[in-house]
Phi, psi and omega in degrees: 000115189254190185208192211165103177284117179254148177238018159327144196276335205244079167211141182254118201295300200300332169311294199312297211316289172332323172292295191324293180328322211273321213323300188287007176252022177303328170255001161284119215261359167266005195256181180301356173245046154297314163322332173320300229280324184283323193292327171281014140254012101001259133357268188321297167327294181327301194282337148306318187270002172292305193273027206326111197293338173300122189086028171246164192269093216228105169255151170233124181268129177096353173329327163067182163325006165068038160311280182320312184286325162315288208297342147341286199313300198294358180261015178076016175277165162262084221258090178269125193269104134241173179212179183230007172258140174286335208268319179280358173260348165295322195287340173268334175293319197283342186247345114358282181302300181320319202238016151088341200286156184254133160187158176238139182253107159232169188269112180200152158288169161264344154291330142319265203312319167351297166331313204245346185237062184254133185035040214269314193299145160241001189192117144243135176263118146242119201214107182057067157207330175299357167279327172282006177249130188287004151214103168279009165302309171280351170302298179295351187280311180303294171333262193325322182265019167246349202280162170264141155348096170129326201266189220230125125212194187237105183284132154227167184188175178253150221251153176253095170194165210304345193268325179314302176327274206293009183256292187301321167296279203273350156295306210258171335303284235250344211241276187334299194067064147249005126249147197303138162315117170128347208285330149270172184215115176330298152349294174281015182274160168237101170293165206292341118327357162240299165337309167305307169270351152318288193296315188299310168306336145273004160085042184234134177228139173325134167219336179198147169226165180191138315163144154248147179231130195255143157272102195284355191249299189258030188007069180231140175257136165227163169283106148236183181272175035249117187253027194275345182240225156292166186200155154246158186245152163237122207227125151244185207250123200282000000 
């Protein structure tokens, strides 16, 4: 599992410093990343059954401790995790190692690894990270100039308007606690039509979005259309 020290420019040091902190508790499905925890067998199906991932070559850009990328690995894709907090990629190697799974982890932005990995992907995942970077604009550009012709990839982020604010902030922050105060910032939400046209610019096209939806009494997430809140993309590459 290697791992490759980035000084990229397009990172915000206090997120990573915030992961870093959360990193042992990334895989307690009772800790602040239950949501993950709830949202990925979801998430996967979806991306499975579009991109079906068994053989395929698949990085999750943002990987954090590596929920997504396992349950990859474990659908038979061939799967590389990066981030740029170190502590939660410890924490995905280690728990790997644990559970046996075959995958490689490194510490890189995705504009690094671009470089040396142009059009290497058959699947790429970024999921709930372009709202922690100050130009996701250079993410999907890294994406796309990693995807092979043909291949899939896939965004969720959070949508910018006022109902998003109040679910995603002051519900799930300040009322719920099912997340730590701070994990967001209004600012950085994106809409799905700016998302869009980002990705579009990079020669990635819309092929299916779908919303995410929470039940607050039985705190269970399902994939729905209504994309006013959170949402995910599904994209390929002309």
């Amino acid at each position: 599992m290697n791992s490759a020290h980035s000084t990229n420019a397009n990172v915000d040091h206090q997120e990573i410093a915030r992961f870093n902190a959360l990193a042992s508790r990334w895989w307690d499905e009772n800790s602040e990343f239950r949501p993950l925890h709830r949202i990925n067998p979801h998430r996967l199906e979806w991306i499975d059954q579009l991109a079906s991932l068994e053989g395929k070559k698949v990085i999750d850009i943002g990987c954090g401790g590596g929920i997504l990328a396992e349950a990859m690995a474990k659908r038979g894709a061939q799967v590389c995790g990066i981030d740029l907090a170190g502590k939660p990629l410890e924490i995905a190697r280690w728990h790997a190692t644990q559970g046996e799974v075959k995958l490689n982890y490194a510490d890189s932005s995705a504009e690094e690894w671009a470089i040396e990995h142009h059009e290497h992907y058959d699947v790429i995942t970024c999921m709930e990270m372009l709202e922690h970077v100050p130009d996701p604009s250079s993410i999907i550009a890294a994406c796309s100039s990693m995807l092979k012709p043909g291949g899939w990839c896939f965004f969720s982020t959070i949508n910018r308007n006022p109902l998003a604010y109040l679910t995603a902030i002051i519900g799930a922050e300040y009322i719920l606690r099912t997340l730590p105060v701070g994990t967001h910032h209004y600012g950085k939400f994106i809409r799905p039509n700016e998302l869009v046209a980002m990705a579009g610019k990079q020669g990635l096209q819309l092929v299916e979005k779908k919303g995410l939806g929470y039940n607050p009494i039985t705190q269970n997430f399902r994939l729905i259309n209504f994309t006013g809140m959170a949402y995910l993309l599904a994209m390929k590459k002309a």
